[in-house]
Structures are given as structure tokens and as C-alpha cells.
N, C-alpha and C positions, 0 to 999 in steps of 0.2 A: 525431616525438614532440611533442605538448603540454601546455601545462600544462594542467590540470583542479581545479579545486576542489571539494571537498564538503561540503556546511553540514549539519550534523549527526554525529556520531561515535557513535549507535547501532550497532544491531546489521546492520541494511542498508545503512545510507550505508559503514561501515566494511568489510563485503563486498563492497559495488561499488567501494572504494579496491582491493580485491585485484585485481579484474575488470580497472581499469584502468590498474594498476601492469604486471598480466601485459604487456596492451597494448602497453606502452613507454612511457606518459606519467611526464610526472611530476603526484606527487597530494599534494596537501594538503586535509585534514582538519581542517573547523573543529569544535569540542568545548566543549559549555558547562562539561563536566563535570573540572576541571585532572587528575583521578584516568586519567580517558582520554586525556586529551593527554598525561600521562607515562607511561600503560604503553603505548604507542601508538611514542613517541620513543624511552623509552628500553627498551623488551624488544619491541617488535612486538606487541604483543597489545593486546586489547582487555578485560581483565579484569571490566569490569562487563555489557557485553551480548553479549561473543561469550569466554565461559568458556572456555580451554582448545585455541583456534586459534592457530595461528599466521601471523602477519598475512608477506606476502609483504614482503621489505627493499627500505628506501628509500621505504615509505610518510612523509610525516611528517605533525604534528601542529599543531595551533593553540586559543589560547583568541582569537585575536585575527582574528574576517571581516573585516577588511580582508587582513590578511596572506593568509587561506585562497583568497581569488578575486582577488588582484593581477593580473592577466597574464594571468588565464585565459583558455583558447579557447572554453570553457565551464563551465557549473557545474554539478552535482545535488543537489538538493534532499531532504532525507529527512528533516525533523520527523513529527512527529505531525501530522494534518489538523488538530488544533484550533488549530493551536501557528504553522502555515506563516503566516499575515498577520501576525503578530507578528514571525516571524522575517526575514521578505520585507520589510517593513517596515523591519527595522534595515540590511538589506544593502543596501537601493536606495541609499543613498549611495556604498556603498563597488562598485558594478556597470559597470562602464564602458558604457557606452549601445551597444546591440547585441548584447550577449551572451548566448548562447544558453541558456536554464537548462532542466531537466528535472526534472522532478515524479516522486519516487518514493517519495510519499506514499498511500496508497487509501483516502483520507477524502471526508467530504464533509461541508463546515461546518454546525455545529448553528447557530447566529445566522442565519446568511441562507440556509441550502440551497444553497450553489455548491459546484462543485466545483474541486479544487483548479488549474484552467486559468482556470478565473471569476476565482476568489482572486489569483491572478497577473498575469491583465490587469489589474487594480484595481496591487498593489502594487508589479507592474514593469511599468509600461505602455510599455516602451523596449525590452524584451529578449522575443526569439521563444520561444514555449513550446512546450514537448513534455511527451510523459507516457512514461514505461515502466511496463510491466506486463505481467503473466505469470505462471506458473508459478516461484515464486524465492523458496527457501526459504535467507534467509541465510547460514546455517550450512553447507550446503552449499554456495553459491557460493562464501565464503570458503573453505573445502579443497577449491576447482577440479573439482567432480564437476561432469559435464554440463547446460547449464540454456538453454533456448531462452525468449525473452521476445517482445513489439511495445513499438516505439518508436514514437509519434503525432506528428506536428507538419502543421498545416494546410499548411505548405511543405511538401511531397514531395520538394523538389531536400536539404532540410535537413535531412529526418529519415533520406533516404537518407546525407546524409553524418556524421551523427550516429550512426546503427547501425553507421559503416564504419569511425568512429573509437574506440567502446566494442566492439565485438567481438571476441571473442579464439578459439581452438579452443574450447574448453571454453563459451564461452558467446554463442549463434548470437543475433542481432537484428536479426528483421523491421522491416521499415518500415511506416508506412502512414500516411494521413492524416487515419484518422477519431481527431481528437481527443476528444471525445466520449464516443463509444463504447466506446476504451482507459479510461478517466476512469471511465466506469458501471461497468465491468466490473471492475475493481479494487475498489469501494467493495461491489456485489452479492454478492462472494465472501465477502466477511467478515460481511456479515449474515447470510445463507444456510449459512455455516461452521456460527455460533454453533446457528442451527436442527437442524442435521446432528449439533453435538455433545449436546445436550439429549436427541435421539433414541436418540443409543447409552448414555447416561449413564441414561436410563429404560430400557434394556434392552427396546427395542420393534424389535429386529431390524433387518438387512441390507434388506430390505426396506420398512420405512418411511422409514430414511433416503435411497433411491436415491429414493423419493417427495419426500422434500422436496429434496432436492438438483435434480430434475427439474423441478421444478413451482418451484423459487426460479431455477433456469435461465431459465423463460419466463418467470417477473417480470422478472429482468434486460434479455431483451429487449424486456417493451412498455415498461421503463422508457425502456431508450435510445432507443427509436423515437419515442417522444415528444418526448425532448429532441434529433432529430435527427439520432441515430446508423444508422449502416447495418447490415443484419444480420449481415451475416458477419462482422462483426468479434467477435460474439457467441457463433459458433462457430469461432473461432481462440485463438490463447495469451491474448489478455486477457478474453475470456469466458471459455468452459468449459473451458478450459486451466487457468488461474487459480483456477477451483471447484474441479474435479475436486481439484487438490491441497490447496486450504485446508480443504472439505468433509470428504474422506473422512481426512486425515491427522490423528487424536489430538497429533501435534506440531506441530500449527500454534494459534498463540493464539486465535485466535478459535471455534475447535473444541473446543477442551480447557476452553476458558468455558465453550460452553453445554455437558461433558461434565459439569463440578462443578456449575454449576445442575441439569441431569439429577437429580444425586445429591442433590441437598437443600440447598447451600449459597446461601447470598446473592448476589448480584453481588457486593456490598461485600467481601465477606468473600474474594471468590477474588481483585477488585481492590485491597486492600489487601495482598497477596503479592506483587506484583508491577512489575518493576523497570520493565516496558518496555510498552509500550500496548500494549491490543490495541482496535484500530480500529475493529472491528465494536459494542460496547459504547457508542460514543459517536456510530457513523455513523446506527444505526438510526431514530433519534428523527428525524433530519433526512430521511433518506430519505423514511421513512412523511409527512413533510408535504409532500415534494417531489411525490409520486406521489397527493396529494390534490389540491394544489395542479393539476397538471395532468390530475387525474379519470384514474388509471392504477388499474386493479384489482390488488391485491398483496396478497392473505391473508394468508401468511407475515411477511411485514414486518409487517404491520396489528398481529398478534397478537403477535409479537415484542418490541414496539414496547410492547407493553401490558405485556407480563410484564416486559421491561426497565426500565420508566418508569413506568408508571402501576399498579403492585398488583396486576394480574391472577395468579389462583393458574396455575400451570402445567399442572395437569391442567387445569383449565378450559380455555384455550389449547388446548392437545391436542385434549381432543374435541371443540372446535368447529372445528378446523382439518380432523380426519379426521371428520367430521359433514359438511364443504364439499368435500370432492374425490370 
């Protein structure tokens, strides 16, 4: 058994404290939010991002990252991508030099286009990174249904021993070393979601969406091939493992956005409902200049990117997207 810390008390860092409680670690739970650190301590639950679960005993809770990573053998990471330099920032004091942290964040910074391993080396330049990603719908991994993911870390000896210490029956973890590629493919799932939800939201059929879900697949990968990633990771759990579920699933956030853009509503107006980020809304803008920036063809992002940010009407969007394929 080890200790494990979690910086974040959302609704994923608080379902990977399940993952890792099953495990046998012990886990602490850092929480900006005191409402989560006390239904967390004192009822098991997570009342504001995971409604209605029951968190596994013997999780606990903290307002205080020093307290949450004291002694850890490692830590995971789960802010919001915009939010992780800020928060990496406050903990490198409190990090003991070595310690392994993992990224289970699937952003990619609007200010400079890094992704969140970029962001890391910058703010913990002492401690080994890894990425998880996957298929990993919180809610279910917090009530123990089945969930296979990849763990990335450029060490292979590390992320092997990293998948051997979060793994439990219920929740299978590949290794691999393409960090990168785990990285892309987390960030591509949630822009290409939003696209996928827009589709069903305009009531433009099963088959337009399996078109943009297809054709935002191979954006994914000339994305990562550019910045150095290998293919097949693009066809395993952190590629199209991780689409297929955020795409085609109306309960995932970044789908269910563009499901109420579909229908007419604002960004504003479906993100102002909204307790808990959704990733895709805020990774887009940075993508599209990441993929100019190194001359990568990506329509769907391009145009995405337009109706997100810049006033493009959505049918416009539309038919110049199925006017290009």
C-alpha cells in the first residue's frame, strides 16, 4: 500500500480516489472547495460534482496541498487544463523532488498551446510526468463498472510501474511511452465530441455524425504526427477509445455542448449552467492555432473554432464543412 495524493476534488480526481482506494492505497484528496472536503470526510460523497455516489471508506479529504501530497509515492493531477499551471505552481513547494505526478487533465493551454506535459515540465521540472487517458466516464468509474484506460510516461520502466500500482479488477491500465500521443488524444476527443454533439442537436442523422467523428479521428492523427506522436496510439484507448465514448455519448460534456448549440442556444448560456468544465469549449481555440502554427490541415477544428470564438453562424459552418468532405 501507498500513499497517493489527489489535487483536485472534482468529479475525476474524486473517481480516481475510488480507483485507488479499491487498490489498497491510502488517498487524500486536495479540494479548493471546504463544501467537498466536508461531504467527502464526513458522509463519503462528493455532493457537488459527483451527485448521488458513494465514495468507497477511508477516502479523506483536504483544503490544505501540502497535507494532500506529504509522503506520497505519487500524485494525480485533475484541474481544468486552463487552471493546471496555476495549480502546479502552488504545489511545487509542497512536492518532494522526484515524485511522480500524472496528468488527468485533456486540455491544452489557450496562452501558449502546450499541452498539459509541456505545462509540467515548465512547473515541476523535478518530478517524472505521465498522462492517463482513455475511455473514463467518472461516474462510472466511481460505482466500479468496468473501464480500461493508457498511462504515458517517457520512462516505460515507470509507467509500467504506475499502471501496476493504480490498477484494480475493474479498472485495466495499459502502459506506453508515447506521451504525446496520450496528450493529443485526450485534448482531440473533446473538440471533435462538441462537433459530434452539434450534429445530433441539428438532427442531421447517424450518419453525419460517424462522418465527423471519422474524419475529426484523422485530424487527431496528423495532429499527433506532427508534434511527434506515433500512430497507434491513435488507435488504441487514448485515441479512438476515448472518442468513440466522448463523441457518440449525449452524457459526456463536451457532446451535450455542442448537442444545445445544435438546438439554438449560446455557448454562454449552456456554460453559464454549469458546475464543472467542459474542456472542449476552451481547448478548441488553442488547438486550431496549434495545427496552424505547425501547417496541419483540420477543417473541423478550423470551423469549430470559428463558431466557438469567432461569430461564425452554424449553418454556415455546416455547409462549408459538408461542401469540403
Amino acid at each position: 500500500m501507498a500513499r497517493v495524493g489527489i489535487v483536485s476534488g472534482g468529479a475525476f480526481g474524486t473517481a480516481m480516489a475510488c480507483v485507488l482506494r479499491r487498490s489498497g492505497h491510502e488517498v487524500t484528496v486536495w479540494a479548493r472547495e471546504p463544501e467537498v472536503v466536508a461531504g467527502i470526510n464526513r458522509e463519503s460523497a462528493n455532493p457537488l460534482f459527483l451527485q448521488g455516489v458513494r465514495l468507497d471508506p477511508g477516502i479523506r479529504a483536504t483544503g490544505s496541498m501540502a497535507a494532500a501530497v506529504d509522503g506520497a509515492a505519487f500524485v494525480l493531477l485533475a484541474p481544468p487544463a486552463q487552471h493546471m499551471r496555476a495549480v502546479t505552481v502552488s504545489l511545487r513547494p509542497h512536492l518532494a523532488r522526484g515524485t511522480p505526478v500524472v496528468s488527468c487533465s485533456k486540455g491544452i493551454e489557450r496562452a501558449s498551446c502546450a499541452l498539459m506535459p509541456e505545462v509540467l515540465a515548465v512547473t515541476l521540472p523535478e518530478a517524472p510526468v505521465a498522462v492517463l487517458s482513455g475511455p473514463s466516464f467518472a461516474r462510472e468509474i466511481a460505482t466500479n463498472l468496468p473501464c480500461a484506460v493508457a498511462l504515458a510516461c517517457a520512462d516505460f520502466e515507470l509507467a509500467k510501474e504506475l499502471s501496476s500500482q493504480i490498477a484494480d479488477p475493474h479498472f485495466c491500465v495499459h502502459p506506453t511511452d508515447d506521451l504525446v500521443g496520450a496528450a493529443i488524444g485526450g485534448v482531440m476527443k473533446n473538440v471533435i465530441a462538441i462537433a459530434s454533439g452539434i450534429a445530433a442537436g441539428r438532427k442531421l442523422g447517424e450518419n453525419a455524425r460517424a462522418t465527423l467523428v471519422t474524419l475529426g479521428a484523422e485530424e487527431a492523427l496528423r495532429l499527433g504526427l506532427a508534434k511527434g506522436a506515433r500512430a497507434e496510439t491513435f488507435m488504441g484507448l487514448a485515441g479512438i477509445g476515448d472518442m468513440m465514448l466522448t463523441a457518440n455519448s449525449l452524457t459526456s460534456r463536451n457532446a451535450s455542448l455542442g448537442f444545445a448549440l445544435g438546438q439554438g442556444k449560446t455557448l454562454a448560456e449552456v456554460l453559464s449552467t454549469r458546475k464543472e468544465v467542459t474542456e472542449g469549449a476552451f481547448s478548441t481555440e488553442a488547438v486550431a492555432a496549434l495545427a496552424r502554427r505547425l501547417d496541419v490541415n483540420m477543417p473541423i477544428t478550423f470551423l469549430l473554432n470559428e463558431v466557438l470564438n469567432h461569430g461564425m453562424a452554424l449553418d454556415t459552418a455546416l455547409a462549408q464543412f459538408f461542401r469540403s468532405f
